[in-house]
Residue, then its C-alpha position, 0 to 999 in steps of 0.5 A: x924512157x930510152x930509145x930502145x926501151x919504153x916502160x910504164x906503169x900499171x893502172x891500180x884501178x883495174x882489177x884483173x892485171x894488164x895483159x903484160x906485152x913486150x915488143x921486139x923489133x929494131x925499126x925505132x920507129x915502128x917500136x915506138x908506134x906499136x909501143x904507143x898504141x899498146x899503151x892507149x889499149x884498155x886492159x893491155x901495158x906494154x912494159x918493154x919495147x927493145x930492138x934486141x932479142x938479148x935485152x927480152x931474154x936478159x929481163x925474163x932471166x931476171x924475172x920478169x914474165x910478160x904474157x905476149x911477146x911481138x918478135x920481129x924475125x930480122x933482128x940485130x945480133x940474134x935473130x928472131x927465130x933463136x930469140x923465139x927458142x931462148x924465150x919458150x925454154x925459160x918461160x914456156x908460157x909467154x905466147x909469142x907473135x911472129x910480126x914481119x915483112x917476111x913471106x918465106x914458107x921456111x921461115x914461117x914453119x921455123x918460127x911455128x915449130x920453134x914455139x910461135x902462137x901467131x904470125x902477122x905480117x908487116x904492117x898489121x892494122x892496130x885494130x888487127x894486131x891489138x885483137x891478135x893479142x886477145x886472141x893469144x891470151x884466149x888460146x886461139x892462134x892468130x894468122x892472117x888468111x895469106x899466112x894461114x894458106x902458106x902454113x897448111x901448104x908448108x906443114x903438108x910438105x915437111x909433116x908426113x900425115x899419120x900412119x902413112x908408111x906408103x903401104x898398098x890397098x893388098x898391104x893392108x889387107x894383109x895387115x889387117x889379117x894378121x891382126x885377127x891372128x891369121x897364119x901365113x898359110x890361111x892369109x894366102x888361102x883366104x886372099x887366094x894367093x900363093x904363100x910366096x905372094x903373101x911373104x913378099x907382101x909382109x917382107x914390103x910390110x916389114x921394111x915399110x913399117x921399119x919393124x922385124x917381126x909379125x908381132x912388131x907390125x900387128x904392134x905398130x898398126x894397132x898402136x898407130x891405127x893403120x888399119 
């Protein structure tokens, strides 16, 4: 067992397999704790503890599959989020938790887009971190309350909600006209407005919905449920 890479064997007694766990940080002594503790877990084997995100991509190239990944994010030589990335492209079903001291809103909406399950932060309890992995493998996705908050505040501020193309209350409504197949000249006439109103609101329309014809926005506000 070398310093950077700890490897054990699996119990033949146990009749479902051990939940396959790999740890990827490169504080030696917190690698080997978080490896310890894995290993005391019932039902749980921790095959590969390493300080490098090449030394998990090479033994997945190679072939082998764990189950859970915990990547720390500051590691040396690739980082965290790259080793995230690498993982996800050849075993796209290998869950990943983020564990790190890091509290940056960028950082945790990177590491979520580029195929991150969890996300805890250091130093989880063993208790927590033991049942995050049970939760990875049931199909939840564990967070601590703190990163659960930032991750709604940073996913409202770079995810557009859906259908929201700035489009006004009168925008709409003449939208929804133009669903029920109402020409020009019966939309102004049923909103009591003039048709050069009207075209001015479906030109706002057009360009708002990046579209070039009526056809093309009734399309896209069916298709999207803008109306």
């Amino acid at each position: 067992m070398s310093d950077d890479t700890t490897q054990s064997g699996g119990d033949q007694e146990i009749v479902a397999p051990p939940i396959e766990v790999w740890v990827v940080e490169d504080n030696d002594h917190l690698r080997r704790t978080l490896a310890e503790l894995l290993e005391e877990q019932e039902g749980i084997r921790c095959s590969l503890a390493t300080r490098r995100a090449e030394a998990a991509i090479s033994a997945v190239e190679d072939g082998a599959v764990p189950r859970v990944v915990l990547m720390d994010l500051g590691l040396p030589g690739m980082d965290g989020l790259e080793g995230i990335k690498r993982l996800k492209s050849l075993s796209p079903t290998v869950e990943i938790i983020v564990l790190t001291v890091q509290e940056d809103d960028q950082k945790i909406f990177e590491a979520l887009c580029a195929g991150a399950t969890g996300y805890l932060l250091k130093p989880a309890a063993g208790g927590e971190l033991v049942q995050a992995i049970r939760t990875v493998v049931d199909g939840g996705s564990p967070m601590t309350g703190f990163i659960a908050r930032k991750v709604l505040t940073t996913f409202t501020r770079y995810v557009r909600p859906a259908g929201d193309y700035g489009l006004t209350d009168r925008e709409r409504e003449i939208l929804e006209l133009l669903t029920e197949d109402l020409s020009q000249r019966e939309i102004a006439q049923r909103l009591f407005l003039s048709r050069h109103t009207v075209d001015t609101h479906l030109r706002n329309i057009y360009g708002k919905l990046q579209v070039h014809s009526r056809s093309g926005a009734v399309a896209k506000a069916l298709r999207e449920h803008l109306i």
